[in-house]
C-alpha positions in Angstrom: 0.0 0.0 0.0 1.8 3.1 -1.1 1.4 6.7 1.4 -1.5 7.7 -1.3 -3.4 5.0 -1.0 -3.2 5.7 2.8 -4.7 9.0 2.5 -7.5 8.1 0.2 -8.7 5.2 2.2 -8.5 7.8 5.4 -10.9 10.3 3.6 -10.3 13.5 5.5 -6.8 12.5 7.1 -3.8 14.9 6.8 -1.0 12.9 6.4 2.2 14.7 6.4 4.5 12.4 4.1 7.7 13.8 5.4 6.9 13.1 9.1 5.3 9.4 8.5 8.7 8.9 6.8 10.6 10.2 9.4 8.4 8.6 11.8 9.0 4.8 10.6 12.1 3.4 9.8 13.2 1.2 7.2 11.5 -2.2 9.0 7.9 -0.3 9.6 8.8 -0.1 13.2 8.3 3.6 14.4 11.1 6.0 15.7 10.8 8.7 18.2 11.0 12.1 17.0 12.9 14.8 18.8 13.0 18.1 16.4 11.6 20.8 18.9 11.1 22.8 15.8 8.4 20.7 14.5 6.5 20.5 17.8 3.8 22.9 17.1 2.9 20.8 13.8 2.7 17.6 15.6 0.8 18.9 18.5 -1.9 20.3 16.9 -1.8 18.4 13.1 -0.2 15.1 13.9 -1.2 14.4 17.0 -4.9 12.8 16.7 -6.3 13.1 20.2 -6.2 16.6 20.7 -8.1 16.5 24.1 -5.3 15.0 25.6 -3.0 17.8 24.6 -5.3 21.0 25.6 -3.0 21.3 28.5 0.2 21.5 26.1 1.3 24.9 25.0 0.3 26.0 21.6 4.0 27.1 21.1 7.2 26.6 23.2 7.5 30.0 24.9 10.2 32.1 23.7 11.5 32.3 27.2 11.7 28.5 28.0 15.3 27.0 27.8 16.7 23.7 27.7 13.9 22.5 25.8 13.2 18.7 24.9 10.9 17.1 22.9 9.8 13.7 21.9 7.1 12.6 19.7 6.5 8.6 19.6 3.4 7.7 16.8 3.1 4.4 18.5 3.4 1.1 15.9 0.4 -1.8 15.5 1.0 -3.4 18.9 2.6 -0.1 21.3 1.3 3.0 22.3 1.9 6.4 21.2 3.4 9.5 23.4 3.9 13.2 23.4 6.4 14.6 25.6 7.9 18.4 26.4 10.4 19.4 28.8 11.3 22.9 29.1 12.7 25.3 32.0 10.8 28.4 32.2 11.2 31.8 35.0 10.4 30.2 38.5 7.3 32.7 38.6 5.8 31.1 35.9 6.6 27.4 37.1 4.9 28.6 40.7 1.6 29.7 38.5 2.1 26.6 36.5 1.9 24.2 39.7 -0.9 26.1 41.3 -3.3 25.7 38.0 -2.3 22.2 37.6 -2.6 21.2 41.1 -6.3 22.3 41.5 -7.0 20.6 37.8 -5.5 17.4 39.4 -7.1 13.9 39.6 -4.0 12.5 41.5 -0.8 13.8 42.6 2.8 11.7 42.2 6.0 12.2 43.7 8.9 11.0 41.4 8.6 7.7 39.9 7.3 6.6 36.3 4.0 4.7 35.4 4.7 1.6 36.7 5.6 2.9 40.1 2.0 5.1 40.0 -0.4 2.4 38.5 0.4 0.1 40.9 -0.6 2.1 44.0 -3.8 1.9 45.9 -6.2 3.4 43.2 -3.4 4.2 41.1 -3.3 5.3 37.7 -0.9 5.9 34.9 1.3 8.2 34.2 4.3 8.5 31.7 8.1 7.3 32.0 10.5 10.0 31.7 11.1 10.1 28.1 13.0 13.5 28.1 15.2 13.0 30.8 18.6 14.3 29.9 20.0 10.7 30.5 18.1 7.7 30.0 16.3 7.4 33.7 12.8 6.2 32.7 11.8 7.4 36.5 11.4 11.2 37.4 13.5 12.2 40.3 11.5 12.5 43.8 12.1 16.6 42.9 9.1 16.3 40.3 5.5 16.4 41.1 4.1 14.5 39.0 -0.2 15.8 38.4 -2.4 13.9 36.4 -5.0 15.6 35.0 -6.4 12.5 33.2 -6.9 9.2 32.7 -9.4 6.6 30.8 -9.2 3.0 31.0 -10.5 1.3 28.7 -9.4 -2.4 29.6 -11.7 -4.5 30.4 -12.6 -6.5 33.8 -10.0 -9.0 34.0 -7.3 -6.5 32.3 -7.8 -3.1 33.5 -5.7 -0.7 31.9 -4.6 -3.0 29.3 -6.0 0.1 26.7 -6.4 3.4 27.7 -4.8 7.0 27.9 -3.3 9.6 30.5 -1.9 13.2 30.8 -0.5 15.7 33.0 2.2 17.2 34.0 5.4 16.8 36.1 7.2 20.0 37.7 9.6 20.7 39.4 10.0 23.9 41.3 13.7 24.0 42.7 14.6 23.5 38.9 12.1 25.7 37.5 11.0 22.8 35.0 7.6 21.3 33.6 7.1 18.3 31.4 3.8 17.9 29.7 2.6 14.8 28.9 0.1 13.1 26.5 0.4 8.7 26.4 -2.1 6.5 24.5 -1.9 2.7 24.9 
């Protein structure tokens, strides 16, 4: 099946063929994007659930530094993820954790998804995909806030399907992570 093909059996789906190839390697198997300079196009045109990403900034503020980004379209089998990491002025990360804390549904210290889910009433969060070494966990210096989550497992596997986003922050190094994950 050839990337037209694609497009006309998706009707109304605006498929970018420069990102889908950059998005799947030679195999088929997907690769994680990491170009900050495309994230506005994947957050609001690649990106297909754009409920989870309301939370996301529309653009990376032009005073946020050290600024990492990871995209993840998912393959057959795997989930998909959106991730930015970006330090901004500590008077904006104080506003940032007040919102988010009173938009909360459950509040993590540190950890990754694994740790979270498997809490008394847990529930999902993310892995720290833009760590700046390759920790999966978030130091015990994040707060991790989730502002959502749906399972959609079933009875004998809950969570087997389902989504989850947030945010983690931390204040002592005046950085925020959004998050977006679909499973």
């Amino acid at each position: 099946m050839s990337l037209g093909s694609i497009a006309i059996l998706g009707g109304n789906f605006n498929l970018n063929p420069s990102l889908f190839k950059q998005a799947f390697d030679n195999d088929g198997r997907s690769e994680r994007i990491t170009d900050a300079s495309r994230y506005e196009e994947i957050r609001s045109s690649i990106w297909s659930q754009q409920e989870l990403v309301k939370h996301f900034p529309a653009v990376i503020p032009p005073n946020a530094s050290n600024t990492k980004f990871v995209y993840y379209p998912g393959n057959l089998q795997g989930g998909s993820f959106l991730q930015l990491k970006m330090k901004l002025p500590q008077t904006k990360i104080k506003q940032l954790l007040a919102q988010y804390r009173q938009m909360s549904r459950r509040k993590y210290q540190g950890g990754n998804t694994n740790d979270h889910l498997n809490q008394k009433k847990g529930l999902p969060t993310t892995f720290f995909h833009t760590s700046d070494d390759d920790t999966e966990s978030f130091p015990p210096t994040y707060e991790i806030l989730v502002l959502g989550a749906r399972d959609k497992g079933n009875a004998s596997f809950k969570w087997n399907h389902g989504d989850s986003y947030g945010v983690a922050i931390d204040r002592f190094a005046s950085e925020i992570v959004y998050w977006a994950e679909v499973w």
